[in-house]
C-alpha positions, 0 to 999 in steps of 0.5 A, a space after each residue: 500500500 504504502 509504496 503505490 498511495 498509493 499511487 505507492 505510489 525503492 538495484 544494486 547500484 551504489 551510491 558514489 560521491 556525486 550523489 550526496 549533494 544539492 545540485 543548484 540546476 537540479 533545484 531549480 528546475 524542481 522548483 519550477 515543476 513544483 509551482 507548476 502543479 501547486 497552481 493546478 486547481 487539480 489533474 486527472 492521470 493514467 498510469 502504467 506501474 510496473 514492479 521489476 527484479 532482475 535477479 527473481 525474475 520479477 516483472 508484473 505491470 499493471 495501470 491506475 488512475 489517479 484524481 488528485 487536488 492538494 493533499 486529496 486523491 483518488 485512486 484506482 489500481 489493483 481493483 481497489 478504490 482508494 480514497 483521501 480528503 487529506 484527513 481520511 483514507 478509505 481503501 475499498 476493496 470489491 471484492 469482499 465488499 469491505 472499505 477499510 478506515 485509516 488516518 491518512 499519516 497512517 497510510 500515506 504520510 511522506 510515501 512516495 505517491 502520483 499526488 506527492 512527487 512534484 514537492 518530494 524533493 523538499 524535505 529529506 531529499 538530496 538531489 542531482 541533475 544527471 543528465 538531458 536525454 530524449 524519451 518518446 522524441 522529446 527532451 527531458 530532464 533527468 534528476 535524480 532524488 537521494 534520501 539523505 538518511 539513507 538507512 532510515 528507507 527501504 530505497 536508495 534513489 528516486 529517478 524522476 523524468 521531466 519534460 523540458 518543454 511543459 515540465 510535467 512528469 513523464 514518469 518516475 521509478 524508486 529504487 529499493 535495497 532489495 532490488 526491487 523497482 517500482 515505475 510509474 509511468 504517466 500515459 496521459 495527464 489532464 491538468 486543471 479538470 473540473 472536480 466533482 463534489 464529493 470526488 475525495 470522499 468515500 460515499 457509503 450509499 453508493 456502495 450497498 451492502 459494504 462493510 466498514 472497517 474502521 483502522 483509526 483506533 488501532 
């Protein structure tokens, strides 16, 4: 859960001493990105998220859809329904009917996810330009995001994939200990959608006969 909200939404590569710093262009392009999608009033995407491991043979994919405004998301991926106003979580799960209640810092706190990863750069975070390189015929920039207490995260590095152009992600892929690799991959994006009421909050009458499972006391 926590890797994909997830979204969310961390191979054996070691970290040498160009990774430990603060790149100034780095920083500025991230800050542009950033005020890019702070001024979305919020943004529809579909994803394509893959899971690799070379050295288990590991490679499963599957796609998601993500509503997201502010601190507040909806996601779809792995059939479940997961939903956040900010506050509150409800991950509803068809196939027993049930929808599980939990405080958002209980589930998503700082994770990596589709609605974060424009502002992840600013808290805990070393980060590097590593190089312009041309994905699908268009430029990008590829910045790289290092934790900067490494042993207290189960990943190593964050790649993010910009377009120079619109400054919007392409995708992003975290990089775990264990040689797991997690890719989210945005196939299309849909910035500034109108937002129904009601979008980030679970509606119990639209779902009969479900089951409440309330996580915020435990």
């Amino acid at each position: 859960m926590k890797h994909v909200v997830a979204f969310v939404l961390l191979c054996f590569v070691a970290l040498g001493p160009a990774m430990a710093q603060y790149d100034q262009k780095a920083l500025g392009i991230l800050d542009k990105v950033s005020e890019k999608y702070e001024k979305l009033s919020g943004f529809k995407a579909d994803f394509v998220y893959t899971l690799n491991n070379e050295s288990v043979g590991t490679n499963a994919e599957t796609a998601g859809e993500i509503t997201a405004k502010g601190t507040q998301f909806r996601l779809k991926m792995n059939g479940q329904e997961i939903i956040s106003d900010g506050k509150t979580v409800w991950t509803y799960q068809p196939d027993t009917k049930e929808v599980y209640i939990d405080k958002f810092e209980n589930v998503v706190g700082d994770n990596v996810n589709p609605s974060n990863i424009h502002n992840l750069y600013r808290k805990g975070f070393k980060y590097l330009y590593k190089e312009e390189k041309v994905v699908n015929g268009k430029p990008h920039h590829i910045i790289e995001l290092v934790p900067e207490k490494a042993s207290d995260t189960n990943y190593f590095k964050i790649q993010l994939v910009i377009n120079k152009q619109d400054l919007t992600f392409t995708n992003f892929t975290i990089y775990e200990k264990n040689g797991n690799r997690y890719l989210f991959d945005i196939r299309k994006f849909q910035p500034d959608i109108a937002i129904a009421d009601g979008t980030f909050t679970f509606q119990k009458a639209k779902y009969p006969g479900v089951t409440e499972v309330d996580m915020r006391e435990y």
